[in-house]
N, C-alpha and C positions, 0 to 999 in steps of 0.2 A: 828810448821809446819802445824797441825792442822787449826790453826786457818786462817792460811796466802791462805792455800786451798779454804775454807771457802769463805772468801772476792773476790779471781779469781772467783768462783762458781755464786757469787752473782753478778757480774760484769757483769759477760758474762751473765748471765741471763736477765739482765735489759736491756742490747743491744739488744738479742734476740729478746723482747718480745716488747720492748718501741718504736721501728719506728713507724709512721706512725699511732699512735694507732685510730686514728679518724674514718678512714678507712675500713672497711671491705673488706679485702684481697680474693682473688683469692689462694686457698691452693692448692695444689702437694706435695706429698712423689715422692722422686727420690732417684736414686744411681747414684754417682759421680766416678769411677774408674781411678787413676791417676799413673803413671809411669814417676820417672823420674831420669836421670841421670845424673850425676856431676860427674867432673874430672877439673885438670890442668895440665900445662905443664908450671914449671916455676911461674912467675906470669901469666900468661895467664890463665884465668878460661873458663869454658865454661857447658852449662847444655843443654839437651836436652826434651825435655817434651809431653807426648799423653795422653789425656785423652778425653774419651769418656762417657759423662752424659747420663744418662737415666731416661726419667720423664713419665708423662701421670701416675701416680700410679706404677710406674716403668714398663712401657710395651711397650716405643715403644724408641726408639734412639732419643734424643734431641737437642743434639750438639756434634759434634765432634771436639776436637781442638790442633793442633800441633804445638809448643813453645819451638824449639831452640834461644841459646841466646851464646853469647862470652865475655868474659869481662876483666876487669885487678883487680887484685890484691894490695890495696894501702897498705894493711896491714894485717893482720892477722884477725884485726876486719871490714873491710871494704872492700866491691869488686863492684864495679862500671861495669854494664853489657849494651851490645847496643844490643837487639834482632828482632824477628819477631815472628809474628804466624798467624798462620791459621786457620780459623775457621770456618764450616759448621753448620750452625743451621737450624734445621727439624721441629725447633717448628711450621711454619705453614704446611698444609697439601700443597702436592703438590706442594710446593713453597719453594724450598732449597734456603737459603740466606746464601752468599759469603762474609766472612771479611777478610782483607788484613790487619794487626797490625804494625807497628813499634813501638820499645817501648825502652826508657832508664829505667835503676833500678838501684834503690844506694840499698844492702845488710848490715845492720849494726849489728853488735854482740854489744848491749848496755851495757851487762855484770850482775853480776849478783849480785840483790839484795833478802836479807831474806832467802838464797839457792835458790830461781826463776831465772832461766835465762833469760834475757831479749833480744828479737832482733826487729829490724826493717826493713820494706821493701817496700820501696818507688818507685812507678810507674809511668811513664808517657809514655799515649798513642797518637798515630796514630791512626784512623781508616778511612776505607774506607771498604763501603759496595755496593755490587754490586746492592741495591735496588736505590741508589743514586749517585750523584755526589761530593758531600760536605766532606769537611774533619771534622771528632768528633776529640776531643782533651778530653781526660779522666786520671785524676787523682785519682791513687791509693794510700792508707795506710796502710801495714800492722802489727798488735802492734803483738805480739807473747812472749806466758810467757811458762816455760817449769821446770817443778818441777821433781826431781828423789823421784823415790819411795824407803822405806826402800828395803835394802839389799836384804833382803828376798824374792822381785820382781824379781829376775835376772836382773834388770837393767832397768828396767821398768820405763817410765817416764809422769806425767800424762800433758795433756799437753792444755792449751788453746790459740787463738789469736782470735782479730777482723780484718775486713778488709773493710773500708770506700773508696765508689767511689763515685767522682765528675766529671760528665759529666761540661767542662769548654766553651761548645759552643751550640749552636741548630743545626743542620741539615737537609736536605730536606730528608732522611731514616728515622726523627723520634726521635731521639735522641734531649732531651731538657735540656736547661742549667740548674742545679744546683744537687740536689740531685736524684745520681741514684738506687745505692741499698747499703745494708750494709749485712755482714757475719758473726757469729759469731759462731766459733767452740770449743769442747772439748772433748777430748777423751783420746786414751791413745798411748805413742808413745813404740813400742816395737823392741828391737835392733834382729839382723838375722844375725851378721856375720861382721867384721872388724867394719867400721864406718857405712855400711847399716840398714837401719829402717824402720820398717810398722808402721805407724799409720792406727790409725782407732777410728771413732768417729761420732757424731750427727753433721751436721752443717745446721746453718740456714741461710736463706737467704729471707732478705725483700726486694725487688725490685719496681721501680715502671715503670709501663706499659705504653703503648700507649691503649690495647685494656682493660682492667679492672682497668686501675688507679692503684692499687697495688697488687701484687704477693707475697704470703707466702712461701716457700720452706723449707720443710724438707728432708734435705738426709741424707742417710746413707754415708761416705765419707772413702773411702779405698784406701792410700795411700802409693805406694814402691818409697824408695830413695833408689836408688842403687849409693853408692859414692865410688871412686877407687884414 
């Protein structure tokens, strides 16, 4: 178990740190704040989602963004979702910028190897920003490994994923095709009650900009699943 730790640790470390390394980044410490809720009815799934980021050294509102979704149920390992979101960004001064999302997402429970549980979650965007006229088209990946801790944790489980996006067009907002940022998170996920869970952990995030070429991000990232 040791050892299998070990190897996630070193993994996610190298994504961390190895974007872009040519580069000298643009750094921010943020806090990431996320809420979000899952249910079904039947196979009918469905999740609701608000999270509000905070960057500048964490001191001023960044982005605010709101991500219901509805989906179907193909299997117990699989839920195929068709959503929206919303999303306010403060990052420049004076100048709130308006995105309008649609988005499909395939959910996969890959299963579980060496005791890591493995999942996947696969995004494809919409965008439309109110700075422009042009439609973004952006490709998400999410890999996600999920280890329990001995007993002794109360249930504790340590947990890391990457998530790779691929801007798949250019735009008159700015938005250029190919690589757009990469995440890599690890922390620990702690259960509160039936199937709900906080995590809470470091994530990073390499981005690349319009106005500095590249963007470093460290945040502290604090996350409630409330699942019913």
């Amino acid at each position: 178990m040791i050892r299998h730790t070990r190897l996630l640790l070193a993994a996610l470390c190298l994504i961390a740190t190895g974007a872009q390394a040519s580069a000298k980044p643009v750094q921010d410490g943020q806090l990431w704040i996320n809420t979000t809720l899952f249910g079904s009815v039947g196979d009918v799934a469905y999740f609701a989602e608000v999270q509000p980021r905070i960057g500048n050294g964490i001191s001023q509102l960044d982005q605010i963004i709101l991500r219901p979704a509805v989906g179907w149920k193909v299997n117990d390992a699989l839920v195929l979702y068709q959503g929206y979101a919303y999303v306010e960004d403060h990052g420049m001064r004076d100048n709130v910028r308006i995105e309008d999302r649609s988005f499909q997402e395939i959910n996969w429970k890959i299963g579980e190897i060496s005791g890591v549980k493995v999942s996947s979650r696969t995004r494809f965007e919409q965008r439309w920003q109110s700075a422009g006229r042009d439609v973004g088209f952006r490709l998400r990946e999410n890999l996600r490994f999920a280890m329990p801790l001995p007993q002794d944790w109360g249930g504790v489980s340590a947990v890391g994923w990457t998530e790779l996006f691929v801007a798949l067009n250019d735009t008159d907002w700015g938005t250029r095709a190919g690589f757009d940022r990469v995440r890599a998170f690890i922390g620990l996920e702690l259960p509160i009650g039936g199937k709900s869970t906080v995590e809470i952990g470091y994530l990073n995030q390499t981005a690349r900009t319009q106005a500095s070429g590249i963007e470093l991000d460290h945040i502290l990232s604090l996350n409630l699943f409330v699942r019913y």
